[in-house]
MMTF fields as JSON, N, C-alpha, C and O atoms, coordinates in Angstrom:
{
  "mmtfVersion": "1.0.0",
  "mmtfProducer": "UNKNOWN",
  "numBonds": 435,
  "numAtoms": 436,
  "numGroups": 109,
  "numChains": 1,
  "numModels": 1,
  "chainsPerModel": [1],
  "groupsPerChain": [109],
  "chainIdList": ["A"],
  "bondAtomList": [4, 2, 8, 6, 12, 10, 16, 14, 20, 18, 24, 22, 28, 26, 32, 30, 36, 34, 40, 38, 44, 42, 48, 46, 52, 50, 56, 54, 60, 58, 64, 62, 68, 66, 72, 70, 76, 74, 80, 78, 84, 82, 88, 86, 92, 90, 96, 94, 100, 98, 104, 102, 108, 106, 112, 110, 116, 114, 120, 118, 124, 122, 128, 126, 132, 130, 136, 134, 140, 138, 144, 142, 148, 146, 152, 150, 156, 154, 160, 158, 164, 162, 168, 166, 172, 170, 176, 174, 180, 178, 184, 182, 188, 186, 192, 190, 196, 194, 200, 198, 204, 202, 208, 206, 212, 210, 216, 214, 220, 218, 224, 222, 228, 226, 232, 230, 236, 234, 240, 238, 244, 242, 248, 246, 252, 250, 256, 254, 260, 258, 264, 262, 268, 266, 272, 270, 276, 274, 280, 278, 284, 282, 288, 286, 292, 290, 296, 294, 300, 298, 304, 302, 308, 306, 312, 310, 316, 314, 320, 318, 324, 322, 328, 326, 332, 330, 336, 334, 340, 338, 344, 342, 348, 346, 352, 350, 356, 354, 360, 358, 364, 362, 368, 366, 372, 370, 376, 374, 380, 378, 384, 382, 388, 386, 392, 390, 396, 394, 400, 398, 404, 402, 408, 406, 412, 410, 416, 414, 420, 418, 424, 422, 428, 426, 432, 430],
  "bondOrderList": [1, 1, 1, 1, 1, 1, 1, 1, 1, 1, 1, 1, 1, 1, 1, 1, 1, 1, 1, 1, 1, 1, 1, 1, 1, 1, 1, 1, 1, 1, 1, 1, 1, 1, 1, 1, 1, 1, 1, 1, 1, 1, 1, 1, 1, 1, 1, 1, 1, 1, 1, 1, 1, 1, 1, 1, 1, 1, 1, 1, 1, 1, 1, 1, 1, 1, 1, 1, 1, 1, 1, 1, 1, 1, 1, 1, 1, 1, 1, 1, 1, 1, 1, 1, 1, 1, 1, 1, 1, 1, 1, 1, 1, 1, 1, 1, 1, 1, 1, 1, 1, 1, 1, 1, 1, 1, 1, 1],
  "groupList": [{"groupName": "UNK", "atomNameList": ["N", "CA", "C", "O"], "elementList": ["N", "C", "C", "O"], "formalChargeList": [0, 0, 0, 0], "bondAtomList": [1, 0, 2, 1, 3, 2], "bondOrderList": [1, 1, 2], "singleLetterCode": "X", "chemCompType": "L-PEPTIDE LINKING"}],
  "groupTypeList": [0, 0, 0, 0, 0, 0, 0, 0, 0, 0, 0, 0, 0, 0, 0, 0, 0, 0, 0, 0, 0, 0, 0, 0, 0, 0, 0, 0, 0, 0, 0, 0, 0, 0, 0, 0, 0, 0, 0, 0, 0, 0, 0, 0, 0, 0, 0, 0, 0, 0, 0, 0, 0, 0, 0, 0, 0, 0, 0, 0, 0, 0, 0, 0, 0, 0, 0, 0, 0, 0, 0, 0, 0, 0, 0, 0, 0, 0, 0, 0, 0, 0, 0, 0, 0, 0, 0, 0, 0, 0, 0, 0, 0, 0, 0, 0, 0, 0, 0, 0, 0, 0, 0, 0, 0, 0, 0, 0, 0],
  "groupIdList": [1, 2, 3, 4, 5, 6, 7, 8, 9, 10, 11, 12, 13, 14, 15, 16, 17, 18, 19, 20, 21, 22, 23, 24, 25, 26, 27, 28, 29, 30, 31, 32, 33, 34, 35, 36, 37, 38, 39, 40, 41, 42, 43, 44, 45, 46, 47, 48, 49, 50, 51, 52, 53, 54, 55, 56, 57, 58, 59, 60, 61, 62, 63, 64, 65, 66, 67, 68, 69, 70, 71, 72, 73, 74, 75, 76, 77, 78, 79, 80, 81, 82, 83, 84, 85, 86, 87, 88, 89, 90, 91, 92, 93, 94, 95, 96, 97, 98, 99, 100, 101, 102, 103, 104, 105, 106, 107, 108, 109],
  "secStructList": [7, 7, 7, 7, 7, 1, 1, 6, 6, 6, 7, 7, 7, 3, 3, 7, 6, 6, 6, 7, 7, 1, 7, 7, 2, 2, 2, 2, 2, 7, 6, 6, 7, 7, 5, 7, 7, 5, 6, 6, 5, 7, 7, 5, 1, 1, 4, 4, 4, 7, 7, 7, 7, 7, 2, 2, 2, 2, 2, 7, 6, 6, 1, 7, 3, 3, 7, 7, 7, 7, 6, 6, 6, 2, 2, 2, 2, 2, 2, 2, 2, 6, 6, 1, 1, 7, 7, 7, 1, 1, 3, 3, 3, 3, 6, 6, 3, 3, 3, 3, 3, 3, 3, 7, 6, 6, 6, 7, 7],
  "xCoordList": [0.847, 0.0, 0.886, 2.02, 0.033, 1.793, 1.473, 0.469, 2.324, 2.111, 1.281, 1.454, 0.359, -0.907, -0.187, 0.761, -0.803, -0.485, -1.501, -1.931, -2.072, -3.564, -2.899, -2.527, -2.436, -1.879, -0.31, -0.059, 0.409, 1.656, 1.815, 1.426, 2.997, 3.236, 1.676, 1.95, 0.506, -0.53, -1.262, -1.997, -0.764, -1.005, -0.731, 0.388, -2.216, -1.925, -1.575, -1.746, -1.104, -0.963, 0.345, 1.499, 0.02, 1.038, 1.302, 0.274, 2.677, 2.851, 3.527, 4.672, 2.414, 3.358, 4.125, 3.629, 5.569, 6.186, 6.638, 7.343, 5.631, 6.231, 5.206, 5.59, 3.661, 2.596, 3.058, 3.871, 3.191, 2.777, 3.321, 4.108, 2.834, 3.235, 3.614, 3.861, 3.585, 3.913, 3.064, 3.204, 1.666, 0.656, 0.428, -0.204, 0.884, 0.466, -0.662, -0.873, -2.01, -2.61, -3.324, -4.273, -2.568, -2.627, -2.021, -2.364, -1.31, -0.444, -2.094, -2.566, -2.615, -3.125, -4.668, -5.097, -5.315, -6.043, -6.105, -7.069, -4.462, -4.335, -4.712, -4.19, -5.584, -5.544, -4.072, -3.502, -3.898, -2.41, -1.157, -0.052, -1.479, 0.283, 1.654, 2.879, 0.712, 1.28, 2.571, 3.602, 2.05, 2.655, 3.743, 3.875, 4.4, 5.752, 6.846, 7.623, 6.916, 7.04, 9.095, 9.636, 9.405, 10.527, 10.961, 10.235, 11.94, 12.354, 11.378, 11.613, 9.914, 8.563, 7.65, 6.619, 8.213, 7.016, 7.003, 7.929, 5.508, 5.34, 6.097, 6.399, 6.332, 6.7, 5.964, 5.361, 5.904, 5.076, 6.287, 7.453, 5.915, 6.762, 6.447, 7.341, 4.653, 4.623, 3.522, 2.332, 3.835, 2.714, 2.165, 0.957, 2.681, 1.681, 0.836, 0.128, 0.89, -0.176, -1.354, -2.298, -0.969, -2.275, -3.58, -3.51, -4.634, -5.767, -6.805, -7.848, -5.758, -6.468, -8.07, -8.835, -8.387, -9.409, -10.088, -11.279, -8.577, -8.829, -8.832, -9.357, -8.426, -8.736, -7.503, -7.529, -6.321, -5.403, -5.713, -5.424, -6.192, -6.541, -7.819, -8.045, -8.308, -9.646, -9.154, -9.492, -8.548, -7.896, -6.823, -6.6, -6.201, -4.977, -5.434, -6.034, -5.053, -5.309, -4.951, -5.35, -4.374, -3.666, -3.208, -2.34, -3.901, -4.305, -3.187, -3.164, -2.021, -0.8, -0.848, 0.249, -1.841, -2.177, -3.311, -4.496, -2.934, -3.802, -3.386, -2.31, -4.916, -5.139, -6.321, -7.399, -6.255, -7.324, -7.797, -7.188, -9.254, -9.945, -9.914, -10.439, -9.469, -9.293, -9.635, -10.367, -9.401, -9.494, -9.408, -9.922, -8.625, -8.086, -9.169, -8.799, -10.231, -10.764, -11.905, -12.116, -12.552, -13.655, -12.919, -13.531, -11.914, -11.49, -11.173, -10.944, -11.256, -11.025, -12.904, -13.42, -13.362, -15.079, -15.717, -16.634, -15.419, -15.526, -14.883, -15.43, -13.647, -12.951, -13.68, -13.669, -14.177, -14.885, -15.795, -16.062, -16.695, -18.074, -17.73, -18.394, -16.886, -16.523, -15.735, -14.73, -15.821, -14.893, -13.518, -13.05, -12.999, -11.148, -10.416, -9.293, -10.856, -10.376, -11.249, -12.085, -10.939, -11.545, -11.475, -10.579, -12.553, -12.828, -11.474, -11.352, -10.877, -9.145, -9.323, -8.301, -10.406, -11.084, -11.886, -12.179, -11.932, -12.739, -14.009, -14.701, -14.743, -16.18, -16.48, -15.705, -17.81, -18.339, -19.335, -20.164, -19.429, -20.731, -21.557, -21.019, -22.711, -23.69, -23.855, -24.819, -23.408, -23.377, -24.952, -25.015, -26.357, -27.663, -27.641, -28.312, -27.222, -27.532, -26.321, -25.678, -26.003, -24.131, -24.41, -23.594, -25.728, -26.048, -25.776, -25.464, -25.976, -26.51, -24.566, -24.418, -23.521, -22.563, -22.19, -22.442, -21.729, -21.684, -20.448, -19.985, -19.575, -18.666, -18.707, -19.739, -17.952, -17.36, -16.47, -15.736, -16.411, -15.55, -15.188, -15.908, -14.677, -14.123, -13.819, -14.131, -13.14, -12.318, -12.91, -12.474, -14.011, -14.8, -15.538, -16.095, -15.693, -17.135, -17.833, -18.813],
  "yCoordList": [-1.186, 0.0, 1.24, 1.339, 2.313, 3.402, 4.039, 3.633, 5.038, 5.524, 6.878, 7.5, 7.137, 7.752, 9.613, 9.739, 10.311, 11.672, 12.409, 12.57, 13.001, 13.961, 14.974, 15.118, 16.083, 17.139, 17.397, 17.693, 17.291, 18.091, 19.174, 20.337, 18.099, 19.094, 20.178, 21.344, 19.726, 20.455, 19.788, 20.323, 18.194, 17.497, 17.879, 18.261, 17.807, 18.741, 17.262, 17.298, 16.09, 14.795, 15.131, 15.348, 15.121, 15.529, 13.983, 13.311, 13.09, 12.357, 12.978, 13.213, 13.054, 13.183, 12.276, 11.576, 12.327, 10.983, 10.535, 9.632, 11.972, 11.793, 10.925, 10.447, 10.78, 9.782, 8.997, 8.449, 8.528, 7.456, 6.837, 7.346, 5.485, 4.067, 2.732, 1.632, 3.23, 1.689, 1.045, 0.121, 1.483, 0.211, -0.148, -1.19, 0.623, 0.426, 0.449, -0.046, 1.276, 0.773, 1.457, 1.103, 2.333, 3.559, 2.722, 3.097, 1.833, 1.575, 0.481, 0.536, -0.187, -1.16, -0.392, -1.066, 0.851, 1.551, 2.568, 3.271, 2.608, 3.635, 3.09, 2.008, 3.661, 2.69, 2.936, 2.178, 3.948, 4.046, 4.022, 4.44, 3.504, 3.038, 4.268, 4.222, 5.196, 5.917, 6.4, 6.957, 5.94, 5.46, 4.041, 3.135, 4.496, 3.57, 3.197, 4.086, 2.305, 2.696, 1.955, 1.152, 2.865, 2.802, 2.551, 3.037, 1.92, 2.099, 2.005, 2.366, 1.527, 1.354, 2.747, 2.918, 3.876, 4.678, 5.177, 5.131, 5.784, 5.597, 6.949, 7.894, 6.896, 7.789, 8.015, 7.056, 9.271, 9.77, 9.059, 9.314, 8.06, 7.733, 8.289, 8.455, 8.645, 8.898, 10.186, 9.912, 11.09, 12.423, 12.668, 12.906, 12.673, 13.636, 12.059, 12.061, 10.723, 9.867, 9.569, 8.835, 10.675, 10.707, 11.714, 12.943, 11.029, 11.236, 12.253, 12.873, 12.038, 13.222, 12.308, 12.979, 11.113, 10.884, 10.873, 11.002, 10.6, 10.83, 9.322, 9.152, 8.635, 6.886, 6.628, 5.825, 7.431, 7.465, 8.213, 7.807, 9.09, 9.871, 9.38, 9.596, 8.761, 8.144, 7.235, 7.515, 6.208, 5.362, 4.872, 3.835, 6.16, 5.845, 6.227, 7.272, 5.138, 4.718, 6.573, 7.082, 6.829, 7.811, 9.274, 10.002, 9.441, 10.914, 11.534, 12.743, 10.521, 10.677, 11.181, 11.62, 11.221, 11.573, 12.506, 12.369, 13.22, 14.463, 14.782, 14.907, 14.867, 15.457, 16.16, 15.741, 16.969, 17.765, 17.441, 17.179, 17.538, 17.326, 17.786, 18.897, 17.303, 17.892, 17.303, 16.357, 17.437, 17.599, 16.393, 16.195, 15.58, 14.312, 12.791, 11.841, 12.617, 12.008, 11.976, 11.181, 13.625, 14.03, 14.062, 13.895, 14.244, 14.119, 12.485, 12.213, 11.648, 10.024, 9.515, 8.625, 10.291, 9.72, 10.461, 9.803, 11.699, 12.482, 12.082, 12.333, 11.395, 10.892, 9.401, 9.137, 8.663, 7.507, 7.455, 6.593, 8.947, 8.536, 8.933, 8.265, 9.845, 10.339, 9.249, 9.62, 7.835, 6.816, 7.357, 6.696, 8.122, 8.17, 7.59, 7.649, 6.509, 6.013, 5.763, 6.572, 3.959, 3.755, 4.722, 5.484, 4.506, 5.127, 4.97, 4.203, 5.91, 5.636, 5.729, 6.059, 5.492, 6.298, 4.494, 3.436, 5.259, 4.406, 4.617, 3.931, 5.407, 5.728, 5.012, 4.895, 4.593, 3.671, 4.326, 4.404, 4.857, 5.639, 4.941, 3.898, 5.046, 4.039, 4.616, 5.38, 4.512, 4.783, 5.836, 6.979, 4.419, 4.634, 5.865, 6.59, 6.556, 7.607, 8.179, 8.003, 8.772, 9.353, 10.081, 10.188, 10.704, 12.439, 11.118, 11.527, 9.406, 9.176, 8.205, 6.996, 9.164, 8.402, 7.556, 8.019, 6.631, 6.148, 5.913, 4.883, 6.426, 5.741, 4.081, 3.641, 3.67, 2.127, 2.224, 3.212, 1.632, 1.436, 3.104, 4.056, 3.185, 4.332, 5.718, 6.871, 5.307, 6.3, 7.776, 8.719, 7.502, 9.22, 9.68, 8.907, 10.666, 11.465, 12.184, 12.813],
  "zCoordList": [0.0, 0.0, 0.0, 0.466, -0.71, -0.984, 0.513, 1.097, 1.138, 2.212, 1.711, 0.663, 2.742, 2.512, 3.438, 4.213, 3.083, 3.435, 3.216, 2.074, 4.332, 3.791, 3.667, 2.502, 4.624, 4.74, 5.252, 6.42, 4.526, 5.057, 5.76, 5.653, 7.122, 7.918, 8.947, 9.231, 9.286, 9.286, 10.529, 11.358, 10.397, 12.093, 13.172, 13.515, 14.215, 15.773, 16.793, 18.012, 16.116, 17.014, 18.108, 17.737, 19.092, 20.315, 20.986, 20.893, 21.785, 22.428, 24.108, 24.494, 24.652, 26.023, 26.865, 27.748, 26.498, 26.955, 28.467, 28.916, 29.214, 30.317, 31.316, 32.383, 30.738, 31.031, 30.171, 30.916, 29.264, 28.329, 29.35, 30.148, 29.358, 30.188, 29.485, 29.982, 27.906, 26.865, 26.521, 25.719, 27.207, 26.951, 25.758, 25.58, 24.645, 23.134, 22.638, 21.531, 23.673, 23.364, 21.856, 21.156, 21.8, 20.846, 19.461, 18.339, 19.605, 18.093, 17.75, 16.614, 18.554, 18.452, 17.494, 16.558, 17.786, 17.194, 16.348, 16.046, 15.811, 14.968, 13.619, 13.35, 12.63, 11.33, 10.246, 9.461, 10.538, 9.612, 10.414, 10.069, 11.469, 12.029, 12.202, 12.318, 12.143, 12.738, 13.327, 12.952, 14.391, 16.062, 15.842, 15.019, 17.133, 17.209, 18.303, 18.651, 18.696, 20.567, 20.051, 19.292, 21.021, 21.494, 23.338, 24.205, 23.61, 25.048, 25.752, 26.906, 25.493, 26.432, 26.22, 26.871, 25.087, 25.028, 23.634, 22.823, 23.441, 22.19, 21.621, 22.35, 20.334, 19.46, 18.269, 17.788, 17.634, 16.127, 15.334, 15.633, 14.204, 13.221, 11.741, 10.91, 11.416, 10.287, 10.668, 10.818, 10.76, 11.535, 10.137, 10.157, 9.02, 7.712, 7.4, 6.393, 8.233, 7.893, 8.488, 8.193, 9.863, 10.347, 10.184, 10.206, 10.036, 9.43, 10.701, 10.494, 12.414, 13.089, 13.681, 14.373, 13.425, 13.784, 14.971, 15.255, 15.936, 17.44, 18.145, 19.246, 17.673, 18.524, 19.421, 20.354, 19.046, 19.856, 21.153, 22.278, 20.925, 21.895, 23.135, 24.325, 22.228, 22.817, 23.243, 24.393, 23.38, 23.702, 24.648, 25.272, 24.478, 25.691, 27.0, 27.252, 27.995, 29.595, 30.574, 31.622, 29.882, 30.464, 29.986, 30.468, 29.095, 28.768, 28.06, 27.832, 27.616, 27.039, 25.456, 25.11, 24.429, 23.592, 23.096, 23.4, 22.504, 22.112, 20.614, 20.03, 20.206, 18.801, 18.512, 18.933, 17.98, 17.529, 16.189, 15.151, 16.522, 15.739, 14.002, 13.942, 12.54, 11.793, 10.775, 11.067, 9.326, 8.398, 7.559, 6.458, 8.317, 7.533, 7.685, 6.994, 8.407, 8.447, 6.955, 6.039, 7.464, 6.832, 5.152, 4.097, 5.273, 3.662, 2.935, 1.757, 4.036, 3.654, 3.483, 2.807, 4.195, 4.012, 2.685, 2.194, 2.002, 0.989, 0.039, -1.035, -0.048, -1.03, -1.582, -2.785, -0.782, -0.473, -1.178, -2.016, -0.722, -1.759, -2.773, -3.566, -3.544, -4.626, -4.98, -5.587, -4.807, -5.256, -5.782, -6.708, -5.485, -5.407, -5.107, -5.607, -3.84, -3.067, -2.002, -1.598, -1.27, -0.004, 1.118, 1.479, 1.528, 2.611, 4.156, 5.111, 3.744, 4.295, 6.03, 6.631, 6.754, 7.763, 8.222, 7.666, 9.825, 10.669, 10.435, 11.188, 9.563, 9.604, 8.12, 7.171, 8.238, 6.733, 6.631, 7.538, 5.627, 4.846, 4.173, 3.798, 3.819, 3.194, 1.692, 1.634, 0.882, -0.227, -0.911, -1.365, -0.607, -0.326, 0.298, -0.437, 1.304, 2.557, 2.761, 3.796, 1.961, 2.614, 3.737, 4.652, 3.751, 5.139, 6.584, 7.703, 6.271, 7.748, 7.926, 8.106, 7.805, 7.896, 9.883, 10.995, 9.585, 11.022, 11.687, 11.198, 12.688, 12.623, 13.503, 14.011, 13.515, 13.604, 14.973, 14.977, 15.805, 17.041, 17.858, 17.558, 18.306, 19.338, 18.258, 18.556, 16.948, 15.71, 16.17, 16.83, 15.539, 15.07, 15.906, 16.686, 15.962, 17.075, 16.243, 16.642]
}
């Protein structure tokens, strides 16, 4: 798969390494892998591949991750129905109903 990039340089994904605790549990819900743990804590490995959806954030035990809400999701669910490309995103749109999009597990709000 080629490596994916919504926006250059434009990601608000922050790792605070002084909570993180290793749990991984952030690599385990990122859909583009992102994330990358070293020495027991995590690290940003690919920041222009994240899509900003927030599952890292939602996810970690310990409040060690923060992202703001942006641009890169809503442009993987728009690209989707405009068949450009799969829906690069935790949210599945119904083709039938695009207005009633849903997301899928913890990802989207």
């Amino acid at each position: 798969m080629k490596d994916l990039i919504y926006l250059k340089d434009v990601v608000t994904l922050r790792v605070d390494t002084d909570k993180c605790t290793g749990c991984a549990m952030c690599l385990e819900v990122c859909p583009h892998g992102v994330l990358a743990i070293d020495e027991k804590r995590v690290r940003i490995g690919n920041r222009d591949a994240c899509m900003e959806c927030g599952a890292c954030s939602r996810n970690c035990p310990v409040d060690a991750m923060s992202v703001e809400a942006g641009v890169g999701c809503a442009a993987a669910v728009i690209n989707g129905m405009l068949n450009w490309q799969g829906t690069a995103c935790c949210c599945s749109v119904d083709p039938n109903n695009p207005s009633a999009g849903k997301a899928a597990g913890t990802c989207c709000s």
